[in-house]
C-alpha positions in Angstrom: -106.7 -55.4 19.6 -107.1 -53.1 16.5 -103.5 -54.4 15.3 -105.3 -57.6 14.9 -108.2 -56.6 13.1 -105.5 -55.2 10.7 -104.1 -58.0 10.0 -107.0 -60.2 9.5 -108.1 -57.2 6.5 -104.6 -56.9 5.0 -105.1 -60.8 4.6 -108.3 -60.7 3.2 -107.1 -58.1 0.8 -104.4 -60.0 -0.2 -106.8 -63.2 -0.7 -109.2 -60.8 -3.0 -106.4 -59.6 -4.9 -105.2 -63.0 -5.6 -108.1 -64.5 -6.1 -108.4 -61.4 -8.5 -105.7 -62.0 -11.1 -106.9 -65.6 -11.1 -110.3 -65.0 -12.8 -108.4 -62.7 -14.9 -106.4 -65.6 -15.8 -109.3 -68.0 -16.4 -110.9 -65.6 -18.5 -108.2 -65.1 -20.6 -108.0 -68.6 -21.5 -112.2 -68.7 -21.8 -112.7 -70.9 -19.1 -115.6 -68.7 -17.5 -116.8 -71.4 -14.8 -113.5 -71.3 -13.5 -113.2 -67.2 -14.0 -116.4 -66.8 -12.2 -115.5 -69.4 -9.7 -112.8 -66.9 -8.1 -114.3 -64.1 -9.3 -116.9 -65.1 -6.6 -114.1 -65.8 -4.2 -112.6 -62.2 -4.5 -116.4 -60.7 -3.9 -116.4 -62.8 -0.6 -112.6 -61.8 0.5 -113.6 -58.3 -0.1 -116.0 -57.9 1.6 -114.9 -59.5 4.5 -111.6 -57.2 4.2 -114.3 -54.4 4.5 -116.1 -55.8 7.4 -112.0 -56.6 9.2 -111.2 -52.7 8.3 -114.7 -51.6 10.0 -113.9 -53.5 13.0 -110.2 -52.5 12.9 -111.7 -48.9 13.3 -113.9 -49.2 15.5 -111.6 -50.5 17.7 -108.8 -48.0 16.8 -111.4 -45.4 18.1 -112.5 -47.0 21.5 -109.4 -47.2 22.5 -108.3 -43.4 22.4 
Protein backbone atom coordinates (compact mmCIF):
# COMPACT_ATOMS: atom_id res chain seq x y z
CA UNK A 1 0.00 0.00 0.00
CA UNK A 2 1.59 3.39 -1.03
CA UNK A 3 0.15 4.92 2.32
CA UNK A 4 2.59 2.65 3.90
CA UNK A 5 5.55 3.32 2.04
CA UNK A 6 4.66 6.99 3.17
CA UNK A 7 4.87 6.53 6.32
CA UNK A 8 7.92 4.47 6.59
CA UNK A 9 9.72 7.85 4.56
CA UNK A 10 8.03 10.52 6.70
CA UNK A 11 9.73 8.38 9.55
CA UNK A 12 12.94 8.20 8.11
CA UNK A 13 12.91 11.86 7.45
CA UNK A 14 12.01 12.59 10.75
CA UNK A 15 14.99 10.12 12.09
CA UNK A 16 17.46 12.16 9.56
CA UNK A 17 16.36 15.36 10.75
CA UNK A 18 16.92 14.41 14.29
CA UNK A 19 19.66 12.76 13.92
CA UNK A 20 20.58 16.12 12.08
CA UNK A 21 20.38 18.73 14.81
CA UNK A 22 22.29 16.25 16.94
CA UNK A 23 25.63 16.48 15.14
CA UNK A 24 24.94 19.97 15.02
CA UNK A 25 24.86 19.85 18.66
CA UNK A 26 28.04 17.66 19.07
CA UNK A 27 29.85 19.90 16.98
CA UNK A 28 29.03 22.85 18.67
CA UNK A 29 30.41 21.56 21.74
CA UNK A 30 33.73 20.01 19.63
CA UNK A 31 33.02 16.69 20.21
CA UNK A 32 33.55 15.56 16.47
CA UNK A 33 33.40 11.57 17.06
CA UNK A 34 30.21 12.10 18.43
CA UNK A 35 29.15 14.88 15.62
CA UNK A 36 30.19 12.50 12.89
CA UNK A 37 28.76 9.57 14.71
CA UNK A 38 25.03 10.95 13.78
CA UNK A 39 26.10 12.75 11.14
CA UNK A 40 26.61 9.23 9.68
CA UNK A 41 23.22 8.22 10.99
CA UNK A 42 21.32 11.10 9.21
CA UNK A 43 23.30 10.01 5.72
CA UNK A 44 21.80 6.41 6.33
CA UNK A 45 18.07 7.71 7.41
CA UNK A 46 18.19 9.71 4.25
CA UNK A 47 18.80 7.79 2.13
CA UNK A 48 16.61 5.20 3.13
CA UNK A 49 13.78 8.09 3.32
CA UNK A 50 14.73 8.37 -0.43
CA UNK A 51 14.56 4.75 -1.27
CA UNK A 52 10.72 4.70 1.14
CA UNK A 53 9.62 7.84 -1.18
CA UNK A 54 10.75 5.84 -4.53
CA UNK A 55 8.84 2.93 -3.48
CA UNK A 56 5.94 5.01 -2.20
CA UNK A 57 5.72 6.18 -5.91
CA UNK A 58 6.07 3.58 -7.54
CA UNK A 59 3.37 2.13 -5.93
CA UNK A 60 1.21 5.34 -6.08
CA UNK A 61 1.58 4.83 -9.88
CA UNK A 62 0.70 1.00 -10.32
CA UNK A 63 -2.14 1.50 -8.67
CA UNK A 64 -3.95 4.11 -11.05
Amino acid sequence: MPKDAHNKAAEHHENAAKSHKLAAEHHGKGDHTKGREESSKAKTHSKTAHDHSEMADDKSRAAK
